[in-house]
N, C-alpha and C positions, 0 to 999 in steps of 0.2 A: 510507506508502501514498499520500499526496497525491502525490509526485514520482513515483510510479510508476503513476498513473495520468495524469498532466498535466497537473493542475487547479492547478498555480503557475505555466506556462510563460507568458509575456509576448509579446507577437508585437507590437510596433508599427508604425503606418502604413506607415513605410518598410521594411515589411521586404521581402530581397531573397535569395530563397536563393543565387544566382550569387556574390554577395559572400562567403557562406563560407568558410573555410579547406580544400583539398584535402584529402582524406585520402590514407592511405598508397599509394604504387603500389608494384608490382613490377616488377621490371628485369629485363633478360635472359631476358622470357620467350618461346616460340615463336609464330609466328604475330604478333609486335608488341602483345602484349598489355599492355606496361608501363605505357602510358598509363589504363588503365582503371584506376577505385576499384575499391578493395578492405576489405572487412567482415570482422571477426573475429566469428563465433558459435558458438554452443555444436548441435551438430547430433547427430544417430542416423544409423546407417546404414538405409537403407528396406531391405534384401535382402543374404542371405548371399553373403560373396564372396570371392575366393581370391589372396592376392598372386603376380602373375605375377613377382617375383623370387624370392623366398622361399619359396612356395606354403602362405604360411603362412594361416588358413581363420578370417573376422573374418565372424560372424552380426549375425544383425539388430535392433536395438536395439544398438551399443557406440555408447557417445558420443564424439563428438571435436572439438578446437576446430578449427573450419573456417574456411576464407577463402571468402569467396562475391565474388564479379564478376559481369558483365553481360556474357555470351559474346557479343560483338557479331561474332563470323568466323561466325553462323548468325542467319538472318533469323528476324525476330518473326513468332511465330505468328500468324492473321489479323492482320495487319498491324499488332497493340495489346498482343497480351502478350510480354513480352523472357525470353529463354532466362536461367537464371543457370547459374555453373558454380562446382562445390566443390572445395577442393581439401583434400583431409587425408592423414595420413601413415600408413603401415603401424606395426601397434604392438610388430612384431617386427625389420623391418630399417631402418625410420624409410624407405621410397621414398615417394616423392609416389603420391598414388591424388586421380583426378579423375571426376567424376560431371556431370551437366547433367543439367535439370530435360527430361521430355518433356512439355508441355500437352496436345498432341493426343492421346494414350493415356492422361493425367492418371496419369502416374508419372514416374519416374528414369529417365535411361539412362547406361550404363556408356562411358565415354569410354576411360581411360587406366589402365595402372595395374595392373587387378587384371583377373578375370574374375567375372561373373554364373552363380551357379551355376543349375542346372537348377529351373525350377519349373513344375508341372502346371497350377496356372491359368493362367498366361500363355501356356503351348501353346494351350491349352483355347480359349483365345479370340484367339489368333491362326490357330488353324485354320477357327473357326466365320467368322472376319474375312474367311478366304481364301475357302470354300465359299461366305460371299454375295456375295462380290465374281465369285466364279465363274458363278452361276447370273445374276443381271444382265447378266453380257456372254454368256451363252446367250441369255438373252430377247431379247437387242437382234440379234442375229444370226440367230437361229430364228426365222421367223415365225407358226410351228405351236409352237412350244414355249409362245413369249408369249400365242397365241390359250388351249392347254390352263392355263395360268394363270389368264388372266381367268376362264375358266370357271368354277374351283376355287373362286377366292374370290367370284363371284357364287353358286355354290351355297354355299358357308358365311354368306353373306350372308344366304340366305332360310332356310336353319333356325336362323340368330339369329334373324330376324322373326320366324318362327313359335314360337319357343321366348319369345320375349319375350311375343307376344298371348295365347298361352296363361297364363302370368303375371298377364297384367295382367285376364284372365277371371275367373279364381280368386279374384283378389284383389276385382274387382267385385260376385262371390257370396258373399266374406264381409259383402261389407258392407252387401248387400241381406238383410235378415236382418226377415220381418217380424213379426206379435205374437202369432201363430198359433204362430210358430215358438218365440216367447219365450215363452206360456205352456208349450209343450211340453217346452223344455226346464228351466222351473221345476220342471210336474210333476214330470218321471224324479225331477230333486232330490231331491224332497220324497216323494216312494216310498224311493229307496235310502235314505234315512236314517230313515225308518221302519223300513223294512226291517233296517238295521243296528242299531237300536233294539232292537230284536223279541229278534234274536239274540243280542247281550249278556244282557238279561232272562231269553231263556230258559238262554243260558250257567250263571249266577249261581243261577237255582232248582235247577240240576242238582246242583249244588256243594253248595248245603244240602240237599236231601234227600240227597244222600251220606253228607254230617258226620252228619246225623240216625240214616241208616243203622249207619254206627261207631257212636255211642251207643249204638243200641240191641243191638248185637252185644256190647258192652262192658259193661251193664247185667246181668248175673248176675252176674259176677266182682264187679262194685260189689257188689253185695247178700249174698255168700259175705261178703265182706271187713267189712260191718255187722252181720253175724250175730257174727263172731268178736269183735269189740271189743263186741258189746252182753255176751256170755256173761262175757269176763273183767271187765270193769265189775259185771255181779251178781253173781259169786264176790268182788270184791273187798267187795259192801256187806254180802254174808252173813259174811264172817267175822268172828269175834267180836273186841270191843275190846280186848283184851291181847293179841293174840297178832299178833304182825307179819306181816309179808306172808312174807319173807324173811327168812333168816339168814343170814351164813357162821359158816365153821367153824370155830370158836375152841377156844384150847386153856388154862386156868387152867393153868400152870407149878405154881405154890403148892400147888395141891392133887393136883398129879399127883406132885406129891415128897410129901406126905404121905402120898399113901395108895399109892403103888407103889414108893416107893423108904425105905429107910432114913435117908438124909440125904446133902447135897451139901458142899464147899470151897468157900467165898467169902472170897478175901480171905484167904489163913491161919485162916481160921473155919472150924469145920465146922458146918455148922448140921443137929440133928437135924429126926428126925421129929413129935418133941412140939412143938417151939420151932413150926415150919411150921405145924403144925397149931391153934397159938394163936392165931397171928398171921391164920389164914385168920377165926378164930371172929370178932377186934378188927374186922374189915373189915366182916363184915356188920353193917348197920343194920336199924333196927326196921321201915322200911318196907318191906326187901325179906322177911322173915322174918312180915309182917301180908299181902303180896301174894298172894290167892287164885289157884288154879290156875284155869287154866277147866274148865267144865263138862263140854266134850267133847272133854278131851286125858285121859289117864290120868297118873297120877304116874310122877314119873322112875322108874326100877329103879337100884336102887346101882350105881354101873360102878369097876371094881376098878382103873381108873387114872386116874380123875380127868379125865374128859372130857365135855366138852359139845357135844353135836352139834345143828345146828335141819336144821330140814325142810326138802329140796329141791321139792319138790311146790307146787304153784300153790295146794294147793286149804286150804291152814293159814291 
């Protein structure tokens, strides 16, 4: 990066650029151009353009390594900037195409080679180029045409002024602003946002007396809904201590073969109705055989198969 920006080049007292080494020329070219240096660089094409041997069609942006020289057969523009001329090759039949810089238009122009294809701004503004150069040499010619000119732009002249004074009026009444006017416009301030105060507040009362409203629309259905949980709460404290809330419905196997059937096969066993019937008497304990009935259930009635059923009813 240092050599590429110049920050190691040495240049001492004597230096003399004429003493240099020539660079390359070219020979045999038209017009006696051999004498002149010539530059190798890496260049784009500025505009689409069409090889006039080949007609083969090279857009804008292809890059190509170019020779550049100092067209000296065309005079430097004000008298201080030098024309260059490019020379690069077609990339389909290798012909020379040559281009020169145009200052005064601050573009290219097409010398040799190839042709410039069609492009809309550069009509665009070689026609606008043409039309003023037209109308100036009317004005110099016409002496009525140049007087209806002046005119034109003396009147565009005064509705600038007056569009400007107006301007700068406006702007003088903002800034004459005096404290009559600054309490005034504190007041309004200080109203609308009361104002807007106000209106939020009463927004937010409305909302709750609303909710209020549900509530109390909703407040029987509550009270239905306490009545039923208060009632099954005292049915549960009224019923007596032995007797459960609930039963399901079970069924003693054991003693439903004892008393409804003569005897089952377990096992290669057959087990009668007496053996069952023993065996049911070993299971009961003293405490279930001492458990008094309650008060206000009646005693079982015999059931002829051995079934025990509890109460589906809430109210046992």
């Amino acid at each position: 990066m240092g050599d590429h920006k110049c920050m190691n080049e040495y240049y001492p007292p004597d230096y003399d650029p004429d003493k240099l080494p020539r660079l390359k020329t070219m020979k045999n070219l038209p017009g006696g151009q051999g004498r002149d240096r010539i530059m190798e660089i890496r260049t784009m094409l500025p505009w689409n353009i069409r090889c006039n041997t080949c007609g083969h069609y090279m857009y804008r942006g292809t890059k190509f390594n170019s020779r550049v020289e100092a067209a000296t057969d065309y005079p430097k523009y004000l008298e201080y900037i030098t024309i260059r001329r490019f020379y690069i090759r077609c990339t389909n039949c290798v012909s020379n195409i040559t281009f020169i810089t145009d200052p005064e238009a601050i573009d290219y122009a097409m010398e040799a080679g190839a042709t410039r294809l069609f492009e809309t701004r550069r009509l665009n503004a070689t026609l606008e180029k043409e039309e003023k150069e037209k109308r100036e040499k009317d004005a110099k010619e016409n002496p009525m045409a140049a007087l209806e000119k002046r005119t034109q732009d003396s009147q565009k002249e005064m509705l600038l002024m007056d569009r400007l004074s107006e301007l700068t009026e406006e702007r003088k009444a903002k800034l004459k602003i005096s404290d009559n006017h600054l309490l005034s416009n504190i007041r309004e301030g200080a109203e609308e946002r009361i104002k807007r105060e106000e209106d939020l507040l009463t927004k937010a009362a409305r909302q709750v007396m609303r909710k209020e409203e549900e509530l109390d629309e909703d407040e029987p259905e509550f009270e239905t809904f306490k009545k039923i949980l208060e009632d099954r709460k005292r049915k549960t404290e009224m019923a007596p201590p032995g007797v459960p809330g609930k039963k399901k419905k079970t069924v003693d196997n054991k003693k439903a073969l004892s008393k409804g059937f003569g005897g089952i096969k377990v096992k290669g066993k057959s087990i009668t109705k007496n053996e069952i019937s023993s065996e049911t008497s070993q299971e009961t304990t003293p405490e279930s055989q001492n458990c008094p009935l309650p008060s206000n259930e009646p005693p079982s009635s015999s059931n002829p198969f051995g079934l025990d059923y509890a109460s589906d009813s809430d109210s046992d």
